[in-house]
C-alpha positions in Angstrom: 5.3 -38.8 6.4 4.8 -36.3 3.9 4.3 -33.2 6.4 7.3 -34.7 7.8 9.3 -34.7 4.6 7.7 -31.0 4.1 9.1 -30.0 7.5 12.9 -31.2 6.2 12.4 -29.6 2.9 11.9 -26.5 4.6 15.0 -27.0 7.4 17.2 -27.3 4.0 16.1 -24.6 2.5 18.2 -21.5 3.3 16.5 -18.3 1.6 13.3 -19.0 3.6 13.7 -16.6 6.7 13.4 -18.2 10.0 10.3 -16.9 10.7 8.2 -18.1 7.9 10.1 -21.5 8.4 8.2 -21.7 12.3 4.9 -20.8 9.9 5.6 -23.6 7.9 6.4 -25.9 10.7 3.0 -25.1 13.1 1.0 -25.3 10.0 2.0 -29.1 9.5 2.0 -29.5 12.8 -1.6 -28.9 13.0 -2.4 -30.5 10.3 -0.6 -33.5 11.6 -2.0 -33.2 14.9 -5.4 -33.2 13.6 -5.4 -35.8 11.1 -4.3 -38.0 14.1 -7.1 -37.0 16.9 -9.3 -37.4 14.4 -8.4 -41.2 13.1 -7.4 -42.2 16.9 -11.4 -41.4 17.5 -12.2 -43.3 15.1 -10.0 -46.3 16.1 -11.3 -46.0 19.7 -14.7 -45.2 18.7 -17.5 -48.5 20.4 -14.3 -50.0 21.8 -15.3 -50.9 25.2 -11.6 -51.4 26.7 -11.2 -47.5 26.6 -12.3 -45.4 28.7 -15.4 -42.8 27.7 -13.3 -39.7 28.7 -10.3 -40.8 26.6 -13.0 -41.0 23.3 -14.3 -37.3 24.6 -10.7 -35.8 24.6 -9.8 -37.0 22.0 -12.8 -35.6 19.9 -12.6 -32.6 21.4 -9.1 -32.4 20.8 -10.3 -33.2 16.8 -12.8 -29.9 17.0 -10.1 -28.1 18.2 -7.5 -28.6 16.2 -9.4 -28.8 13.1 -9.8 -25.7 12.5 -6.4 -24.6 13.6 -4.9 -26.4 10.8 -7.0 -24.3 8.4 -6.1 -21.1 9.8 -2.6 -22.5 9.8 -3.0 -22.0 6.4 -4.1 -18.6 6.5 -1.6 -17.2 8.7 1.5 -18.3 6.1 0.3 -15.7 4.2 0.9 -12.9 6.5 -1.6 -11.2 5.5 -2.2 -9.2 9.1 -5.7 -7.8 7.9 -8.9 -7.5 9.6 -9.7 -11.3 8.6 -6.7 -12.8 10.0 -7.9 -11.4 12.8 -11.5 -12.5 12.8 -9.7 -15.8 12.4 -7.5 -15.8 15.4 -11.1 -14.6 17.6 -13.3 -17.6 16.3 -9.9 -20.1 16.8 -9.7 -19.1 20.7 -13.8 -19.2 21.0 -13.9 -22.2 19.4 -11.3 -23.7 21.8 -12.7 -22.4 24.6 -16.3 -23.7 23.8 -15.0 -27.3 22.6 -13.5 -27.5 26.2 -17.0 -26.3 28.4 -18.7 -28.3 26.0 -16.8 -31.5 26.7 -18.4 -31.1 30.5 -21.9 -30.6 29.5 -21.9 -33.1 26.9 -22.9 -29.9 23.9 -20.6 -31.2 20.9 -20.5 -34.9 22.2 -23.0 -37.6 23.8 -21.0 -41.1 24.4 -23.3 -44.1 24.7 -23.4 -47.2 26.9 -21.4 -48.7 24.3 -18.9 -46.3 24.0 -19.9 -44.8 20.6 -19.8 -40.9 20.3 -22.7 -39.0 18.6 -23.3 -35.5 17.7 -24.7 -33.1 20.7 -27.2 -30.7 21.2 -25.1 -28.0 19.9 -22.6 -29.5 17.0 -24.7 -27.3 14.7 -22.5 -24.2 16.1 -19.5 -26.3 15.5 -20.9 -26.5 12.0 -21.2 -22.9 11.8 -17.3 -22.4 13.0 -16.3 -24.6 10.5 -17.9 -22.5 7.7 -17.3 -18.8 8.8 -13.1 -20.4 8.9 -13.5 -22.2 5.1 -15.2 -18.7 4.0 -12.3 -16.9 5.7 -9.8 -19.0 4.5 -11.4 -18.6 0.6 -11.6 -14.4 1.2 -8.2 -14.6 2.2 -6.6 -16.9 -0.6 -8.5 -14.3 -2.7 -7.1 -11.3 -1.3 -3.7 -12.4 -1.0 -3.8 -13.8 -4.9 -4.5 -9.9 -5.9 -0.3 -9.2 -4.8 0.0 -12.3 -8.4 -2.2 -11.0 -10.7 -0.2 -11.8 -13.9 2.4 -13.9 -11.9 0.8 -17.0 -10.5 -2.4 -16.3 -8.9 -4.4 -19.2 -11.0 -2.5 -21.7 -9.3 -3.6 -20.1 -5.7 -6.9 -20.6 -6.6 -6.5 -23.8 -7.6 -4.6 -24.9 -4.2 -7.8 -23.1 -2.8 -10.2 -25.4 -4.3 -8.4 -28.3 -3.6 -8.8 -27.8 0.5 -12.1 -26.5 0.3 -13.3 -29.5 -1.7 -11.5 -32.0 0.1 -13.0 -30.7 3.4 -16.5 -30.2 1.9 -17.0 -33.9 0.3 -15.8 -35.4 3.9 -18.4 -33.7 5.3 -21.1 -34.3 2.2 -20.1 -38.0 2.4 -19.2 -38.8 6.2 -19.9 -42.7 5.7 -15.7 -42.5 5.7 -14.1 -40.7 3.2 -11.8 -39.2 5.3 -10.6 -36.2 2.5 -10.2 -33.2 4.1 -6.7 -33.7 6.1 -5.3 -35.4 3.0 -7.1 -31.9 0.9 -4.9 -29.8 3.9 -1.8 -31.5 3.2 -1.4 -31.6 -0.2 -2.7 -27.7 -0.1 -0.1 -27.3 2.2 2.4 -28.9 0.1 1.4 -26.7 -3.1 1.6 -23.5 -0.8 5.0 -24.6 -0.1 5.5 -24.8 -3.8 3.4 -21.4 -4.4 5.6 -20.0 -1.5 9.2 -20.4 -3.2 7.6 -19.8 -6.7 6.6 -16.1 -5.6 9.7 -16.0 -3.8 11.8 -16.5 -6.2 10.0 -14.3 -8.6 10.4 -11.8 -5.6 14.2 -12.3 -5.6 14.2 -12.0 -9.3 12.1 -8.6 -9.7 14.7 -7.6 -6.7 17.7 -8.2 -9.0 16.6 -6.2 -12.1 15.5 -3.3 -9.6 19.3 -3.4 -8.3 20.6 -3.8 -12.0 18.5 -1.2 -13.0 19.6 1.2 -10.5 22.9 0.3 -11.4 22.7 0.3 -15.2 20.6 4.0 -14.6 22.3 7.2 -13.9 20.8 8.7 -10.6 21.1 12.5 -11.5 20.0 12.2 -15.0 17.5 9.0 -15.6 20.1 7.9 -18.9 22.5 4.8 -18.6 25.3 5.2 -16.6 29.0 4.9 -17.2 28.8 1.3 -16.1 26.0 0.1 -18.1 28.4 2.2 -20.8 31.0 -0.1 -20.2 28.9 -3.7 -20.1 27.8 -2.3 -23.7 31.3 -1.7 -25.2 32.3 -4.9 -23.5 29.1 -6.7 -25.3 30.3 -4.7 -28.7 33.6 -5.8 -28.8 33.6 -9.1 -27.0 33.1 -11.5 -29.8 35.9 -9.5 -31.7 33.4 -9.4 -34.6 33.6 -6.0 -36.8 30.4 -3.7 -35.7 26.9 -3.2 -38.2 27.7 -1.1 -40.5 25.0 2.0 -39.4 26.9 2.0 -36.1 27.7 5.3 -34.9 29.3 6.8 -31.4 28.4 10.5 -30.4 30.4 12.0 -28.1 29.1 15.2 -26.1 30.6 17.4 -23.6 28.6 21.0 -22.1 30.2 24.0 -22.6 30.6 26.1 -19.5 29.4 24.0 -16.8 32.1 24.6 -14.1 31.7 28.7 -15.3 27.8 27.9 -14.2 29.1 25.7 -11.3 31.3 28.8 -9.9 28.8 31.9 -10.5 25.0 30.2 -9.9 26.4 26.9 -7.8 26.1 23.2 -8.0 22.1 23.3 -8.4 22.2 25.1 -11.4 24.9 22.3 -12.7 23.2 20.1 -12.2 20.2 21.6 -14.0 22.1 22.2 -16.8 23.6 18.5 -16.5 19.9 17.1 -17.2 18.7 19.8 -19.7 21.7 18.3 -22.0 20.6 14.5 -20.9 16.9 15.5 -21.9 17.8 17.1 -25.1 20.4 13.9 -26.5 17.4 11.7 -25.4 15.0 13.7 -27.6 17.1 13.5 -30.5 18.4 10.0 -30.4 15.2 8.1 -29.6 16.5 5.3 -31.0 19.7 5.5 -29.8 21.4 4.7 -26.3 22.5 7.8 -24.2 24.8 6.8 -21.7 26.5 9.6 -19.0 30.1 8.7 -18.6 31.3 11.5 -16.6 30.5 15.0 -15.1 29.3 16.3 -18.1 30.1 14.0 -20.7 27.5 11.6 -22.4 28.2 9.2 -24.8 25.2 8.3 -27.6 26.0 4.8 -29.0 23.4 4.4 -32.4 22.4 2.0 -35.1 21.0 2.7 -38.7 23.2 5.3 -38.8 24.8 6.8 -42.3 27.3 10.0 -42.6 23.8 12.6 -43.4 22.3 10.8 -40.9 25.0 11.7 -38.3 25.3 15.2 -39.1 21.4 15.8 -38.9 21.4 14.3 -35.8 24.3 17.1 -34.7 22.6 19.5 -36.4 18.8 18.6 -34.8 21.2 18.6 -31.4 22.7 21.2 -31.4 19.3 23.3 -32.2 17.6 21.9 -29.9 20.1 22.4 -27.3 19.8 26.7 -28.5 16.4 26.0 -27.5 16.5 25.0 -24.2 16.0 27.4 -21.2 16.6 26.1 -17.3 15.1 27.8 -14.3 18.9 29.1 -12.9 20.5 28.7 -15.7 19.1 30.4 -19.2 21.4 28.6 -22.2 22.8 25.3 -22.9 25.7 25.0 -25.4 26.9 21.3 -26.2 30.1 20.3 -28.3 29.8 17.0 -30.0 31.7 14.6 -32.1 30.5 11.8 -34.0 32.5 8.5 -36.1 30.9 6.0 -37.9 31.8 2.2 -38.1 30.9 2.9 -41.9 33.9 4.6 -42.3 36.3 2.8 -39.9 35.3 -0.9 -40.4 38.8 -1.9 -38.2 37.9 -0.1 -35.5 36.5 -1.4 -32.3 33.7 0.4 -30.4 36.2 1.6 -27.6 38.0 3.2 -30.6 35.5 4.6 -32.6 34.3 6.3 -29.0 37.9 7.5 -28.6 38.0 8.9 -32.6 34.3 10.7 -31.8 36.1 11.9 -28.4 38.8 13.9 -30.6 36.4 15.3 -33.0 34.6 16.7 -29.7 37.6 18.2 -28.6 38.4 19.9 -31.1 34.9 21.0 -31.7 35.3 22.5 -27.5 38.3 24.0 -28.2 36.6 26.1 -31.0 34.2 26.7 -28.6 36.7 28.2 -26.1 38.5 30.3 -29.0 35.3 31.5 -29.7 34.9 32.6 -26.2 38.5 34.0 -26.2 39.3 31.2 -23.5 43.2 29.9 -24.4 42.5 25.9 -23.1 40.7 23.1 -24.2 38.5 22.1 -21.4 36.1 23.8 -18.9 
């Protein structure tokens, strides 16, 4: 009943791929199978109504299943390694030699009173049944090294709960019939192990997605929509901003001049030598790329000598910088503070740093002898 229920937990379930569900089923399937060969024995064992050969296959159908039901458990975690397929060579030699046994009477000896005992040759039965629980153990601890600081104590523990339920049936055989109900409720907590890691799969799959998305691809800073979640976050709860906030607008100098002459390499070059330098300076601060050549700098703890430092320290370091294609970097920047605009938003403190930048570009281009504003 409980494989059962495990079976229509798993039809309800929708993320599991189809695939992994037909693990999932054969695995209790197995189990099932096995638990009831080997209790049907049992049941028919010294009864004299049933026919000797009907005792021998069904023990033999017990030997071989058995150990299926272990490496049930194996193959669910598609491991596909050298051990899984040991595994899958000892499984088909042990079928094969539980079914030329069951002519020669090797695994099984059925007396005049319809009793079965132990053959000649159940030791190598014995010796199956160990090289699949060492398997099984090298396996749960290979595949718990993918956990490590996830859930991997909990594999182990599922772990020793089959090999201890199959180990005291066989230290105690006088009927404590353990290991199938060891199997089950292993098979159970894999289950639960199974959707656990999945979902922690599905979870480290959304913050690489959000990360990407929050990241700008060209220059490793946040990008104009993480920009946007932020000013949305800012001015969301209509409260006024801290106090030591600040917004930096920057804008290159010259990039479509280096775009035209050296080409769109040396662009972008210049594109990530600005990205590197506003990183350097505002380590505490958020850089954010919201356009071609356009960052935006959004910073706490922030005062007016603070702000022009941080220009100053900037704009230096920019004069420092040297590219491969392209030699100089020149940046024009513009900074307000929430300090001295406690009204404003953060959308509108941005847009009264934006102005200041302009003007600071279009001294630039005067400089330069250029008669317009932008590049």
């Amino acid at each position: 009943m409980s494989l059962g229920i495990m079976c229509i937990l798993i039809y309800e379930n929708a993320r599991i791929p189809d695939a992994d569900k037909k693990l999932f089923y054969l695995t209790y399937i197995l189990i099932a199978a096995s638990s009831f060969a080997e209790w049907l024995g049992m049941q028919v064992n010294g009864r004299e109504d049933v026919q000797s050969a009907i005792l021998l296959g069904i023990k033999t159908a017990d030997y071989i299943l058995t150990p299926m039901a272990g490496g049930a458990l194996v193959v669910q975690m598609h491991m596909n390694n050298i051990y899984e397929k040991i595994l899958m060579w000892i499984l088909a030699a042990n079928t094969l030699f539980q079914i030329t046994a069951s002519f020669f009477g090797w695994m099984l000896v059925i007396d005049d009173k319809n009793y079965y005992h132990h053959g000649p040759l159940y030791g190598l039965y014995i010796i199956v049944y160990l090289m699949i629980i060492a398997l099984i153990v090298a396996q749960f601890l290979l595949y718990g090294k993918a956990f490590r600081r996830k859930n991997s104590i909990s594999l182990y523990a599922i772990m020793c709960l089959v090999v201890v339920g199959i180990l005291f049936q066989e230290a105690f055989p006088g009927g404590y019939r353990t290991a199938y109900l060891g199997m089950t409720i292993g098979a159970a907590l894999m289950f639960i192990h199974y959707t656990e890691f999945s979902q922690l799969a599905m979870e480290d799959q959304l913050l690489e997605k959000q990360s990407r998305i929050d990241t700008d691809a060209l220059t490793g800073v946040f990008s104009r929509m993480a920009y946007s979640d932020a000013l949305e976050s800012l001015d969301s709860e209509g409260r006024p901003l801290p106090e030591g906030f600040a917004a930096f607008t920057i804008d290159i100098n010259g990039l479509k001049n280096v775009n035209d002459r050296l080409g769109h390499d040396a662009g972008d070059e210049l594109i990530c030598g600005a990205a590197r330098c506003i990183e350097k300076i505002f380590d505490s601060g958020r850089c954010y790329r919201t356009g071609g050549d356009e960052f935006v700098v959004l910073a706490y703890e922030m005062d007016s000598a603070k702000a022009e430092l941080a220009f100053l320290h900037l704009n230096k370091e920019a004069y420092a910088w040297h590219g491969e294609k392209v030699g100089n970097l020149e940046l024009s920047t513009g900074y307000a503070l929430s300090a001295d605009n406690p009204e404003m938003s953060a959308e509108e403190l941005v847009r009264k740093a934006d102005l200041a930048m302009y003007e600071a570009k279009a001294a630039y281009y005067q400089r330069m002898g250029k008669n317009r504003r932008r590049k």
